[in-house]
N, C-alpha and C positions, 0 to 999 in steps of 0.2 A: 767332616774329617779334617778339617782344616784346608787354608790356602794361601798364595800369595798376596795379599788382600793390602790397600793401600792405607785403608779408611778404614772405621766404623762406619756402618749404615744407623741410616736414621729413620726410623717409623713410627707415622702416626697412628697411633692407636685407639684413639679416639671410638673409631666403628665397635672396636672389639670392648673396650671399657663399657658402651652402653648397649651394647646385644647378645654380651655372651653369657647371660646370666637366662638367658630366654630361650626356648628347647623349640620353638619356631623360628628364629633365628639364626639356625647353626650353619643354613644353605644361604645365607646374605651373601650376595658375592662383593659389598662392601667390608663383610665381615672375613668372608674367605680371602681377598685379598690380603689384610692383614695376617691372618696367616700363612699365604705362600711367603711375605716378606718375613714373618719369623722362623721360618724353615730355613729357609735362603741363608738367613741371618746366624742361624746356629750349625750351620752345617761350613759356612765358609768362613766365620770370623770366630764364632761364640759368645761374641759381643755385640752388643745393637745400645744404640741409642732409643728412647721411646720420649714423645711429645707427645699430646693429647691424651695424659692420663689422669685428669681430674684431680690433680694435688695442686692447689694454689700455692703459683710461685714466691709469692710472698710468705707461706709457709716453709719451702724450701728454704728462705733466705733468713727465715725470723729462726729454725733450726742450727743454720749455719751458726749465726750469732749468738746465740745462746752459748755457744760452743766455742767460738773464739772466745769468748767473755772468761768461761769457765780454763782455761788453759792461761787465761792470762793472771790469774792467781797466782802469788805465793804459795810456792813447794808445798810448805805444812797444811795448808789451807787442801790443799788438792790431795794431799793424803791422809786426810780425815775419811774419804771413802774410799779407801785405799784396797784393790782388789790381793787375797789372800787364798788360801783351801779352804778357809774358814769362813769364808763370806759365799764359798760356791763357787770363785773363780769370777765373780762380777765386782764390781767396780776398776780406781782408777789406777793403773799403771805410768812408772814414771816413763822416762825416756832412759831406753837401754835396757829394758826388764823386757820385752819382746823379744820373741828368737823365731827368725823363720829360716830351718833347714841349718840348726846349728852356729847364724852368727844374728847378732845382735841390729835389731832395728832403730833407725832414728826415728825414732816417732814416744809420743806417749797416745793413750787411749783410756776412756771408760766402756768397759764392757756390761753389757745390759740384756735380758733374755727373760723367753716365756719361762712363767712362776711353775716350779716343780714342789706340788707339795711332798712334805718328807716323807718316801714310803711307795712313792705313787709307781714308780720304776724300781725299787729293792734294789738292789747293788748296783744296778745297772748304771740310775740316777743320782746316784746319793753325793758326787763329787759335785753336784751343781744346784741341789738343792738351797733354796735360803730365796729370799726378798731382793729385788733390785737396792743397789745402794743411791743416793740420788743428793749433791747437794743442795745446801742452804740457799746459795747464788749460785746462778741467776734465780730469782725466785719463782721464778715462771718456769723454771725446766722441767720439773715431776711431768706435770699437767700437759705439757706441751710435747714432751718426748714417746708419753704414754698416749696420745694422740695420735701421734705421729705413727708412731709404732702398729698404731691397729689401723689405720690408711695404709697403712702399706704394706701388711699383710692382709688385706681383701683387695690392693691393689694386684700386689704377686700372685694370688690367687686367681685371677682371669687373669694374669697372663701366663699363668702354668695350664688353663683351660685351652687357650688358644695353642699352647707348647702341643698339647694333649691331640688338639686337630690334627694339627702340624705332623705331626709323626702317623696319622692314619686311626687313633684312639679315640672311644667317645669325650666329649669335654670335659668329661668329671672321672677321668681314669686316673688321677692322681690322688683323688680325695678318696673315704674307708680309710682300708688298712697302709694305705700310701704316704697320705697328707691330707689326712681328713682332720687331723688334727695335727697342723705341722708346728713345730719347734723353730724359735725362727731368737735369731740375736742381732742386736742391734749395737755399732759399735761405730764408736766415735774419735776420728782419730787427729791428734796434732803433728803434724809436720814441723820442725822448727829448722830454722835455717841455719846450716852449718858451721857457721862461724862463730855459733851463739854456742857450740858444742865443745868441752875441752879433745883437744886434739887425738889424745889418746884415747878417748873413745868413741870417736868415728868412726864411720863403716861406711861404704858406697853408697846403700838405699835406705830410702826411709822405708821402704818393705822390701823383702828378698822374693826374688820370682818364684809363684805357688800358684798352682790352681784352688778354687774353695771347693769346701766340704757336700754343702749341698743339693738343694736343686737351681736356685736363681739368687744371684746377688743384685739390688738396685741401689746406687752409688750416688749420692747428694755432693758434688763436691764444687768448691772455689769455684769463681767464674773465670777469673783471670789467670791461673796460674797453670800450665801445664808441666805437672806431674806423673799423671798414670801411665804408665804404658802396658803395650799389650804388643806378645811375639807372634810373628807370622809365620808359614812353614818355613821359608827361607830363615829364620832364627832373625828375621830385622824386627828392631822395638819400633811400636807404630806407636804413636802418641793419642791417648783416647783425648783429644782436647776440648774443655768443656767449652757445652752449646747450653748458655742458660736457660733453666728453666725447663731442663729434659733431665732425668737417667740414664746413667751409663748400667746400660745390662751385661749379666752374665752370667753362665752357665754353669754348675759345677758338678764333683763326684758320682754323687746319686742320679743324679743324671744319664750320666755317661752309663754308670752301672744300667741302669731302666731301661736304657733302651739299646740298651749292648752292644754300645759303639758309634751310634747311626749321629749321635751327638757328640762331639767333642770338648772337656774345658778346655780352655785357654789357658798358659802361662803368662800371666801379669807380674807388674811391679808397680813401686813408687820412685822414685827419686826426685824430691824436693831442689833443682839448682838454680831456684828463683831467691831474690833478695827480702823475698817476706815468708810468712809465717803460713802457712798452709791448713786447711781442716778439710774431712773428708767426713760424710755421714753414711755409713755403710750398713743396709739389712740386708741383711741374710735369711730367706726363706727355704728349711729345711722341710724335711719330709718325718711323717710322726717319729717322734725321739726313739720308740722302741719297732720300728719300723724295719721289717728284716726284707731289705731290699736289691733283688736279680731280674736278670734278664726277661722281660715277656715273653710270654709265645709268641704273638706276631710279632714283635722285633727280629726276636731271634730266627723268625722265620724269611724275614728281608735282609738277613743277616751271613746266610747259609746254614742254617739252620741249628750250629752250635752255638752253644753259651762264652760269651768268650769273657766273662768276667765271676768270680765266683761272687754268691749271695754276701752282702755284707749287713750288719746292723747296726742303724745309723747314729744309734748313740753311744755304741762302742768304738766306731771311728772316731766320732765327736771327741769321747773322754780320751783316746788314746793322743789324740793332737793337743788336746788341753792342759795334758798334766805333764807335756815336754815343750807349753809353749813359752814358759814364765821363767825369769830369773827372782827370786825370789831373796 
């Protein structure tokens, strides 16, 4: 439900990376530890840090740079995959074509997401349909992001296992009809430093304060630079400051909907007021695209036993934020 919370916590997850994939393992009290620390975790911040999850740091940081590389291109160069309706809503966005909550973001990004063949969702789908877009340079990015991308959706995936404990659910109560087949986007964002901005089209943040859509966001960002922040009940920005070589986790919608409250997201931001240039590598691990997702029984039963959120469908939330998030 949230708290007055100073800090992100920080958990090794190491135990629950290599045991919770094993149905005799579920009583580890190495393993249950980790989970009392991700209940903790989501119930008083909704944000955690995670170490020990088997992604080599030098992949986080060969990811980074890929990325810095790619934004350091000439404009035309960067809008060769340039994100449209006609691409699905994937690729690269300049700086200022973001809108969160109605004003314009400092940042540019390319956005990136599981292949939706044409047809596979019928209207539901069809705004997101199409190929990722992917360029030329760095020439290692395809190969490296599409890597990257399935790491960290079997990474998300035991830690929505251990979510799963956490709340009182068998480990795999998120997978079927939930996120047995989750929808997950990958999105890569630049911060540039404000002075490099013309005046008139400045705005306060390089992102406006929003909760995500999903179920778990895991955050790749700069070692140096503290940008993210995250609000406490008391309405104060705590600064998630990066701990290299960890993710910043977080909780979002579906979430919150699943377990009908017992979980809260967090209002986040960006604001870039550093002298350099900033990148952020953000997946998002959603719940199945056509996934019509309400309260549990036992939630709602730890809950008082009413529904306090109506059923929602997660790729109708998805399209409905997508197609008022663009300036086009």
């Amino acid at each position: 439900m949230g708290s007055d919370f100073k800090a992100i916590p920080l958990i090794d997850i190491s135990p629950l990376v290599e045991k919770i994939d094993d149905p005799s393992m579920v009583s580890d009290g190495d393993l249950l530890e980790v989970v009392g620390m991700l209940d903790g975790a989501c119930k008083e911040a909704g944000f955690f840090y995670v170490k020990g999850h088997g992604i080599a740091e030098s992949m986080m940081m060969e990811v980074r740079d890929v990325t810095h590389k790619f934004f350091e291109l000439p404009l035309e160069e960067k809008r060769k995959i340039r994100l449209t309706p006609g691409t699905g809503y994937r690729g690269y966005q300049r700086v200022g074509e973001n809108i969160t909550k109605g004003k314009l973001d400092m940042q540019e990004a390319i956005d990136c997401c599981a292949h939706i063949k044409p047809g596979k969702y019928g209207d539901l789908g069809k705004h997101l349909e199409g190929p990722n877009l992917w360029p030329d340079y760095p020439s290692n990015f395809e190969v490296l992001l599409e890597n990257y991308a399935s790491l960290l959706r079997d990474l998300s995936r035991k830690i929505m296992r251990g979510i799963a404990l956490a709340l009182g659910a068998p480990s795999d109560a998120f997978e079927g009809e939930t996120a047995g087949d989750p929808f997950w986007y990958l999105r890569l964002i630049g911060y540039p430093v404000s002075a490099d901005i013309p005046k008139e089209q400045r705005t306060d943040t390089g992102c406006g304060a929003h909760t995500d859509y999903g179920l778990l966001t895991l955050v790749n960002q700069d070692d140096d630079i503290c940008a993210l922040e995250v609000r406490n009940l008391s309405g104060e920005w705590i600064y998630a400051k990066p701990v290299p070589g960890t993710f910043v986790c977080n909780i979002g919608d579906m979430l919150k909907v699943w377990s009908n409250g017992i979980y809260q997201p967090t209002l986040h931001r960006v604001v870039n007021n550093s002298p350099r240039y900033r990148v952020s590598v953000a997946f998002f691990y959603e719940s199945n695209f056509d996934a019509a997702v309400e309260p549990v029984k036992f939630c709602r039963e730890k809950t008082g036993g009413v529904a306090k959120y109506e059923k929602v469908v997660y790729g109708e939330h998805l399209v409905q934020k997508v197609l008022t998030n663009f300036v086009m």
